[in-house]
C-alpha positions as CSV (number, residue, x, y, z in Angstrom):
1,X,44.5,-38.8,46.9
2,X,46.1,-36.3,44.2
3,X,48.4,-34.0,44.7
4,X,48.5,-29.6,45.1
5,X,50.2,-28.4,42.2
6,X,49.5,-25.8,39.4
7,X,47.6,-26.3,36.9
8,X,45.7,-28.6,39.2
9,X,41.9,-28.4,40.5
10,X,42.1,-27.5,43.5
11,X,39.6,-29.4,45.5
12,X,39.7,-29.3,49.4
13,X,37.9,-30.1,53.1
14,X,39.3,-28.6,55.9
15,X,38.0,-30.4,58.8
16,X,38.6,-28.7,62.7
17,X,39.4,-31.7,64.9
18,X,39.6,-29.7,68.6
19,X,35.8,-30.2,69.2
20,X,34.5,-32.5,72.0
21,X,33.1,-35.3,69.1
22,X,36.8,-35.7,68.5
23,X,38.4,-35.4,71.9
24,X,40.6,-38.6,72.9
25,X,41.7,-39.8,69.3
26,X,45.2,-39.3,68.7
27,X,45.0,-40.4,64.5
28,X,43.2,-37.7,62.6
29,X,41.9,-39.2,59.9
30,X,40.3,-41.9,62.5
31,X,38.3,-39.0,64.1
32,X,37.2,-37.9,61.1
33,X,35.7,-41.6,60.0
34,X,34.8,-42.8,63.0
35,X,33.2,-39.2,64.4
36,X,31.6,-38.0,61.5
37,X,33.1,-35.7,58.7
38,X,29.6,-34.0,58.5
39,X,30.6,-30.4,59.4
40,X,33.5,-29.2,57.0
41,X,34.8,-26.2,58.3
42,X,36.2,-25.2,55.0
43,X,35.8,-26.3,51.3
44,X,37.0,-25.7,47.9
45,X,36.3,-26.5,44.6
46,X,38.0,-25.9,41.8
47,X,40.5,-23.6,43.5
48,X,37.7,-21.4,44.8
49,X,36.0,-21.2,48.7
50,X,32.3,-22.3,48.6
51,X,32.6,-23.0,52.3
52,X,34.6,-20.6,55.2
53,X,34.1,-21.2,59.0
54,X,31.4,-23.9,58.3
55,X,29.1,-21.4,56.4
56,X,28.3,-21.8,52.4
57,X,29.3,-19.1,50.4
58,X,26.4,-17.2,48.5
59,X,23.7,-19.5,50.3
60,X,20.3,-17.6,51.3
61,X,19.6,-20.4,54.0
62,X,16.3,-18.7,55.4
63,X,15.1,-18.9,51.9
64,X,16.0,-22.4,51.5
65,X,14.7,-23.0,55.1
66,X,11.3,-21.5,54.1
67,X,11.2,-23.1,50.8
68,X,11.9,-26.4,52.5
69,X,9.3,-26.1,54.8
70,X,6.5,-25.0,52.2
71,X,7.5,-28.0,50.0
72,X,7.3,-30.3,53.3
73,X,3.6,-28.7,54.2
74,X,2.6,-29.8,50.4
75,X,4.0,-32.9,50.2
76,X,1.5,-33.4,53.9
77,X,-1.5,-32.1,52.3
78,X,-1.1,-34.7,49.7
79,X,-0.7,-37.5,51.8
């Protein structure tokens, strides 16, 4: 696993377990493989936040949404 220390990377995925998809297990790391680990509420890399309260740091998601969805329409018009 590593180890929190300086002078190390600090990489790490904080994971809320008190939502219903994990209600009922009493091993944390059970309800995260066996409930899905998909929603990280936060996450660092290299000792910075690129996710806080489940949102990505910096990210335009309606631009990504809209780019997305013209790429999608293209990709149908060729088909």
């Amino acid at each position: 696993m590593g180890e929190i220390a300086v002078g190390k990377q600090a990489d790490l995925a904080l994971f809320k377990l008190d939502g219903l998809r994990f209600s009922g297990s009493h091993d944390p790391l059970s309800a995260l493989l066996l409930c899905g680990a998909d929603r990280a509420d936060r996450v660092m890399v290299g000792g910075q936040w690129r996710v806080i309260d489940g949102h990505v740091e910096g990210l335009d998601l309606d631009s990504l949404i809209a780019k997305h969805s013209a790429a999608a329409r293209q990709l149908l018009a060729d088909v």
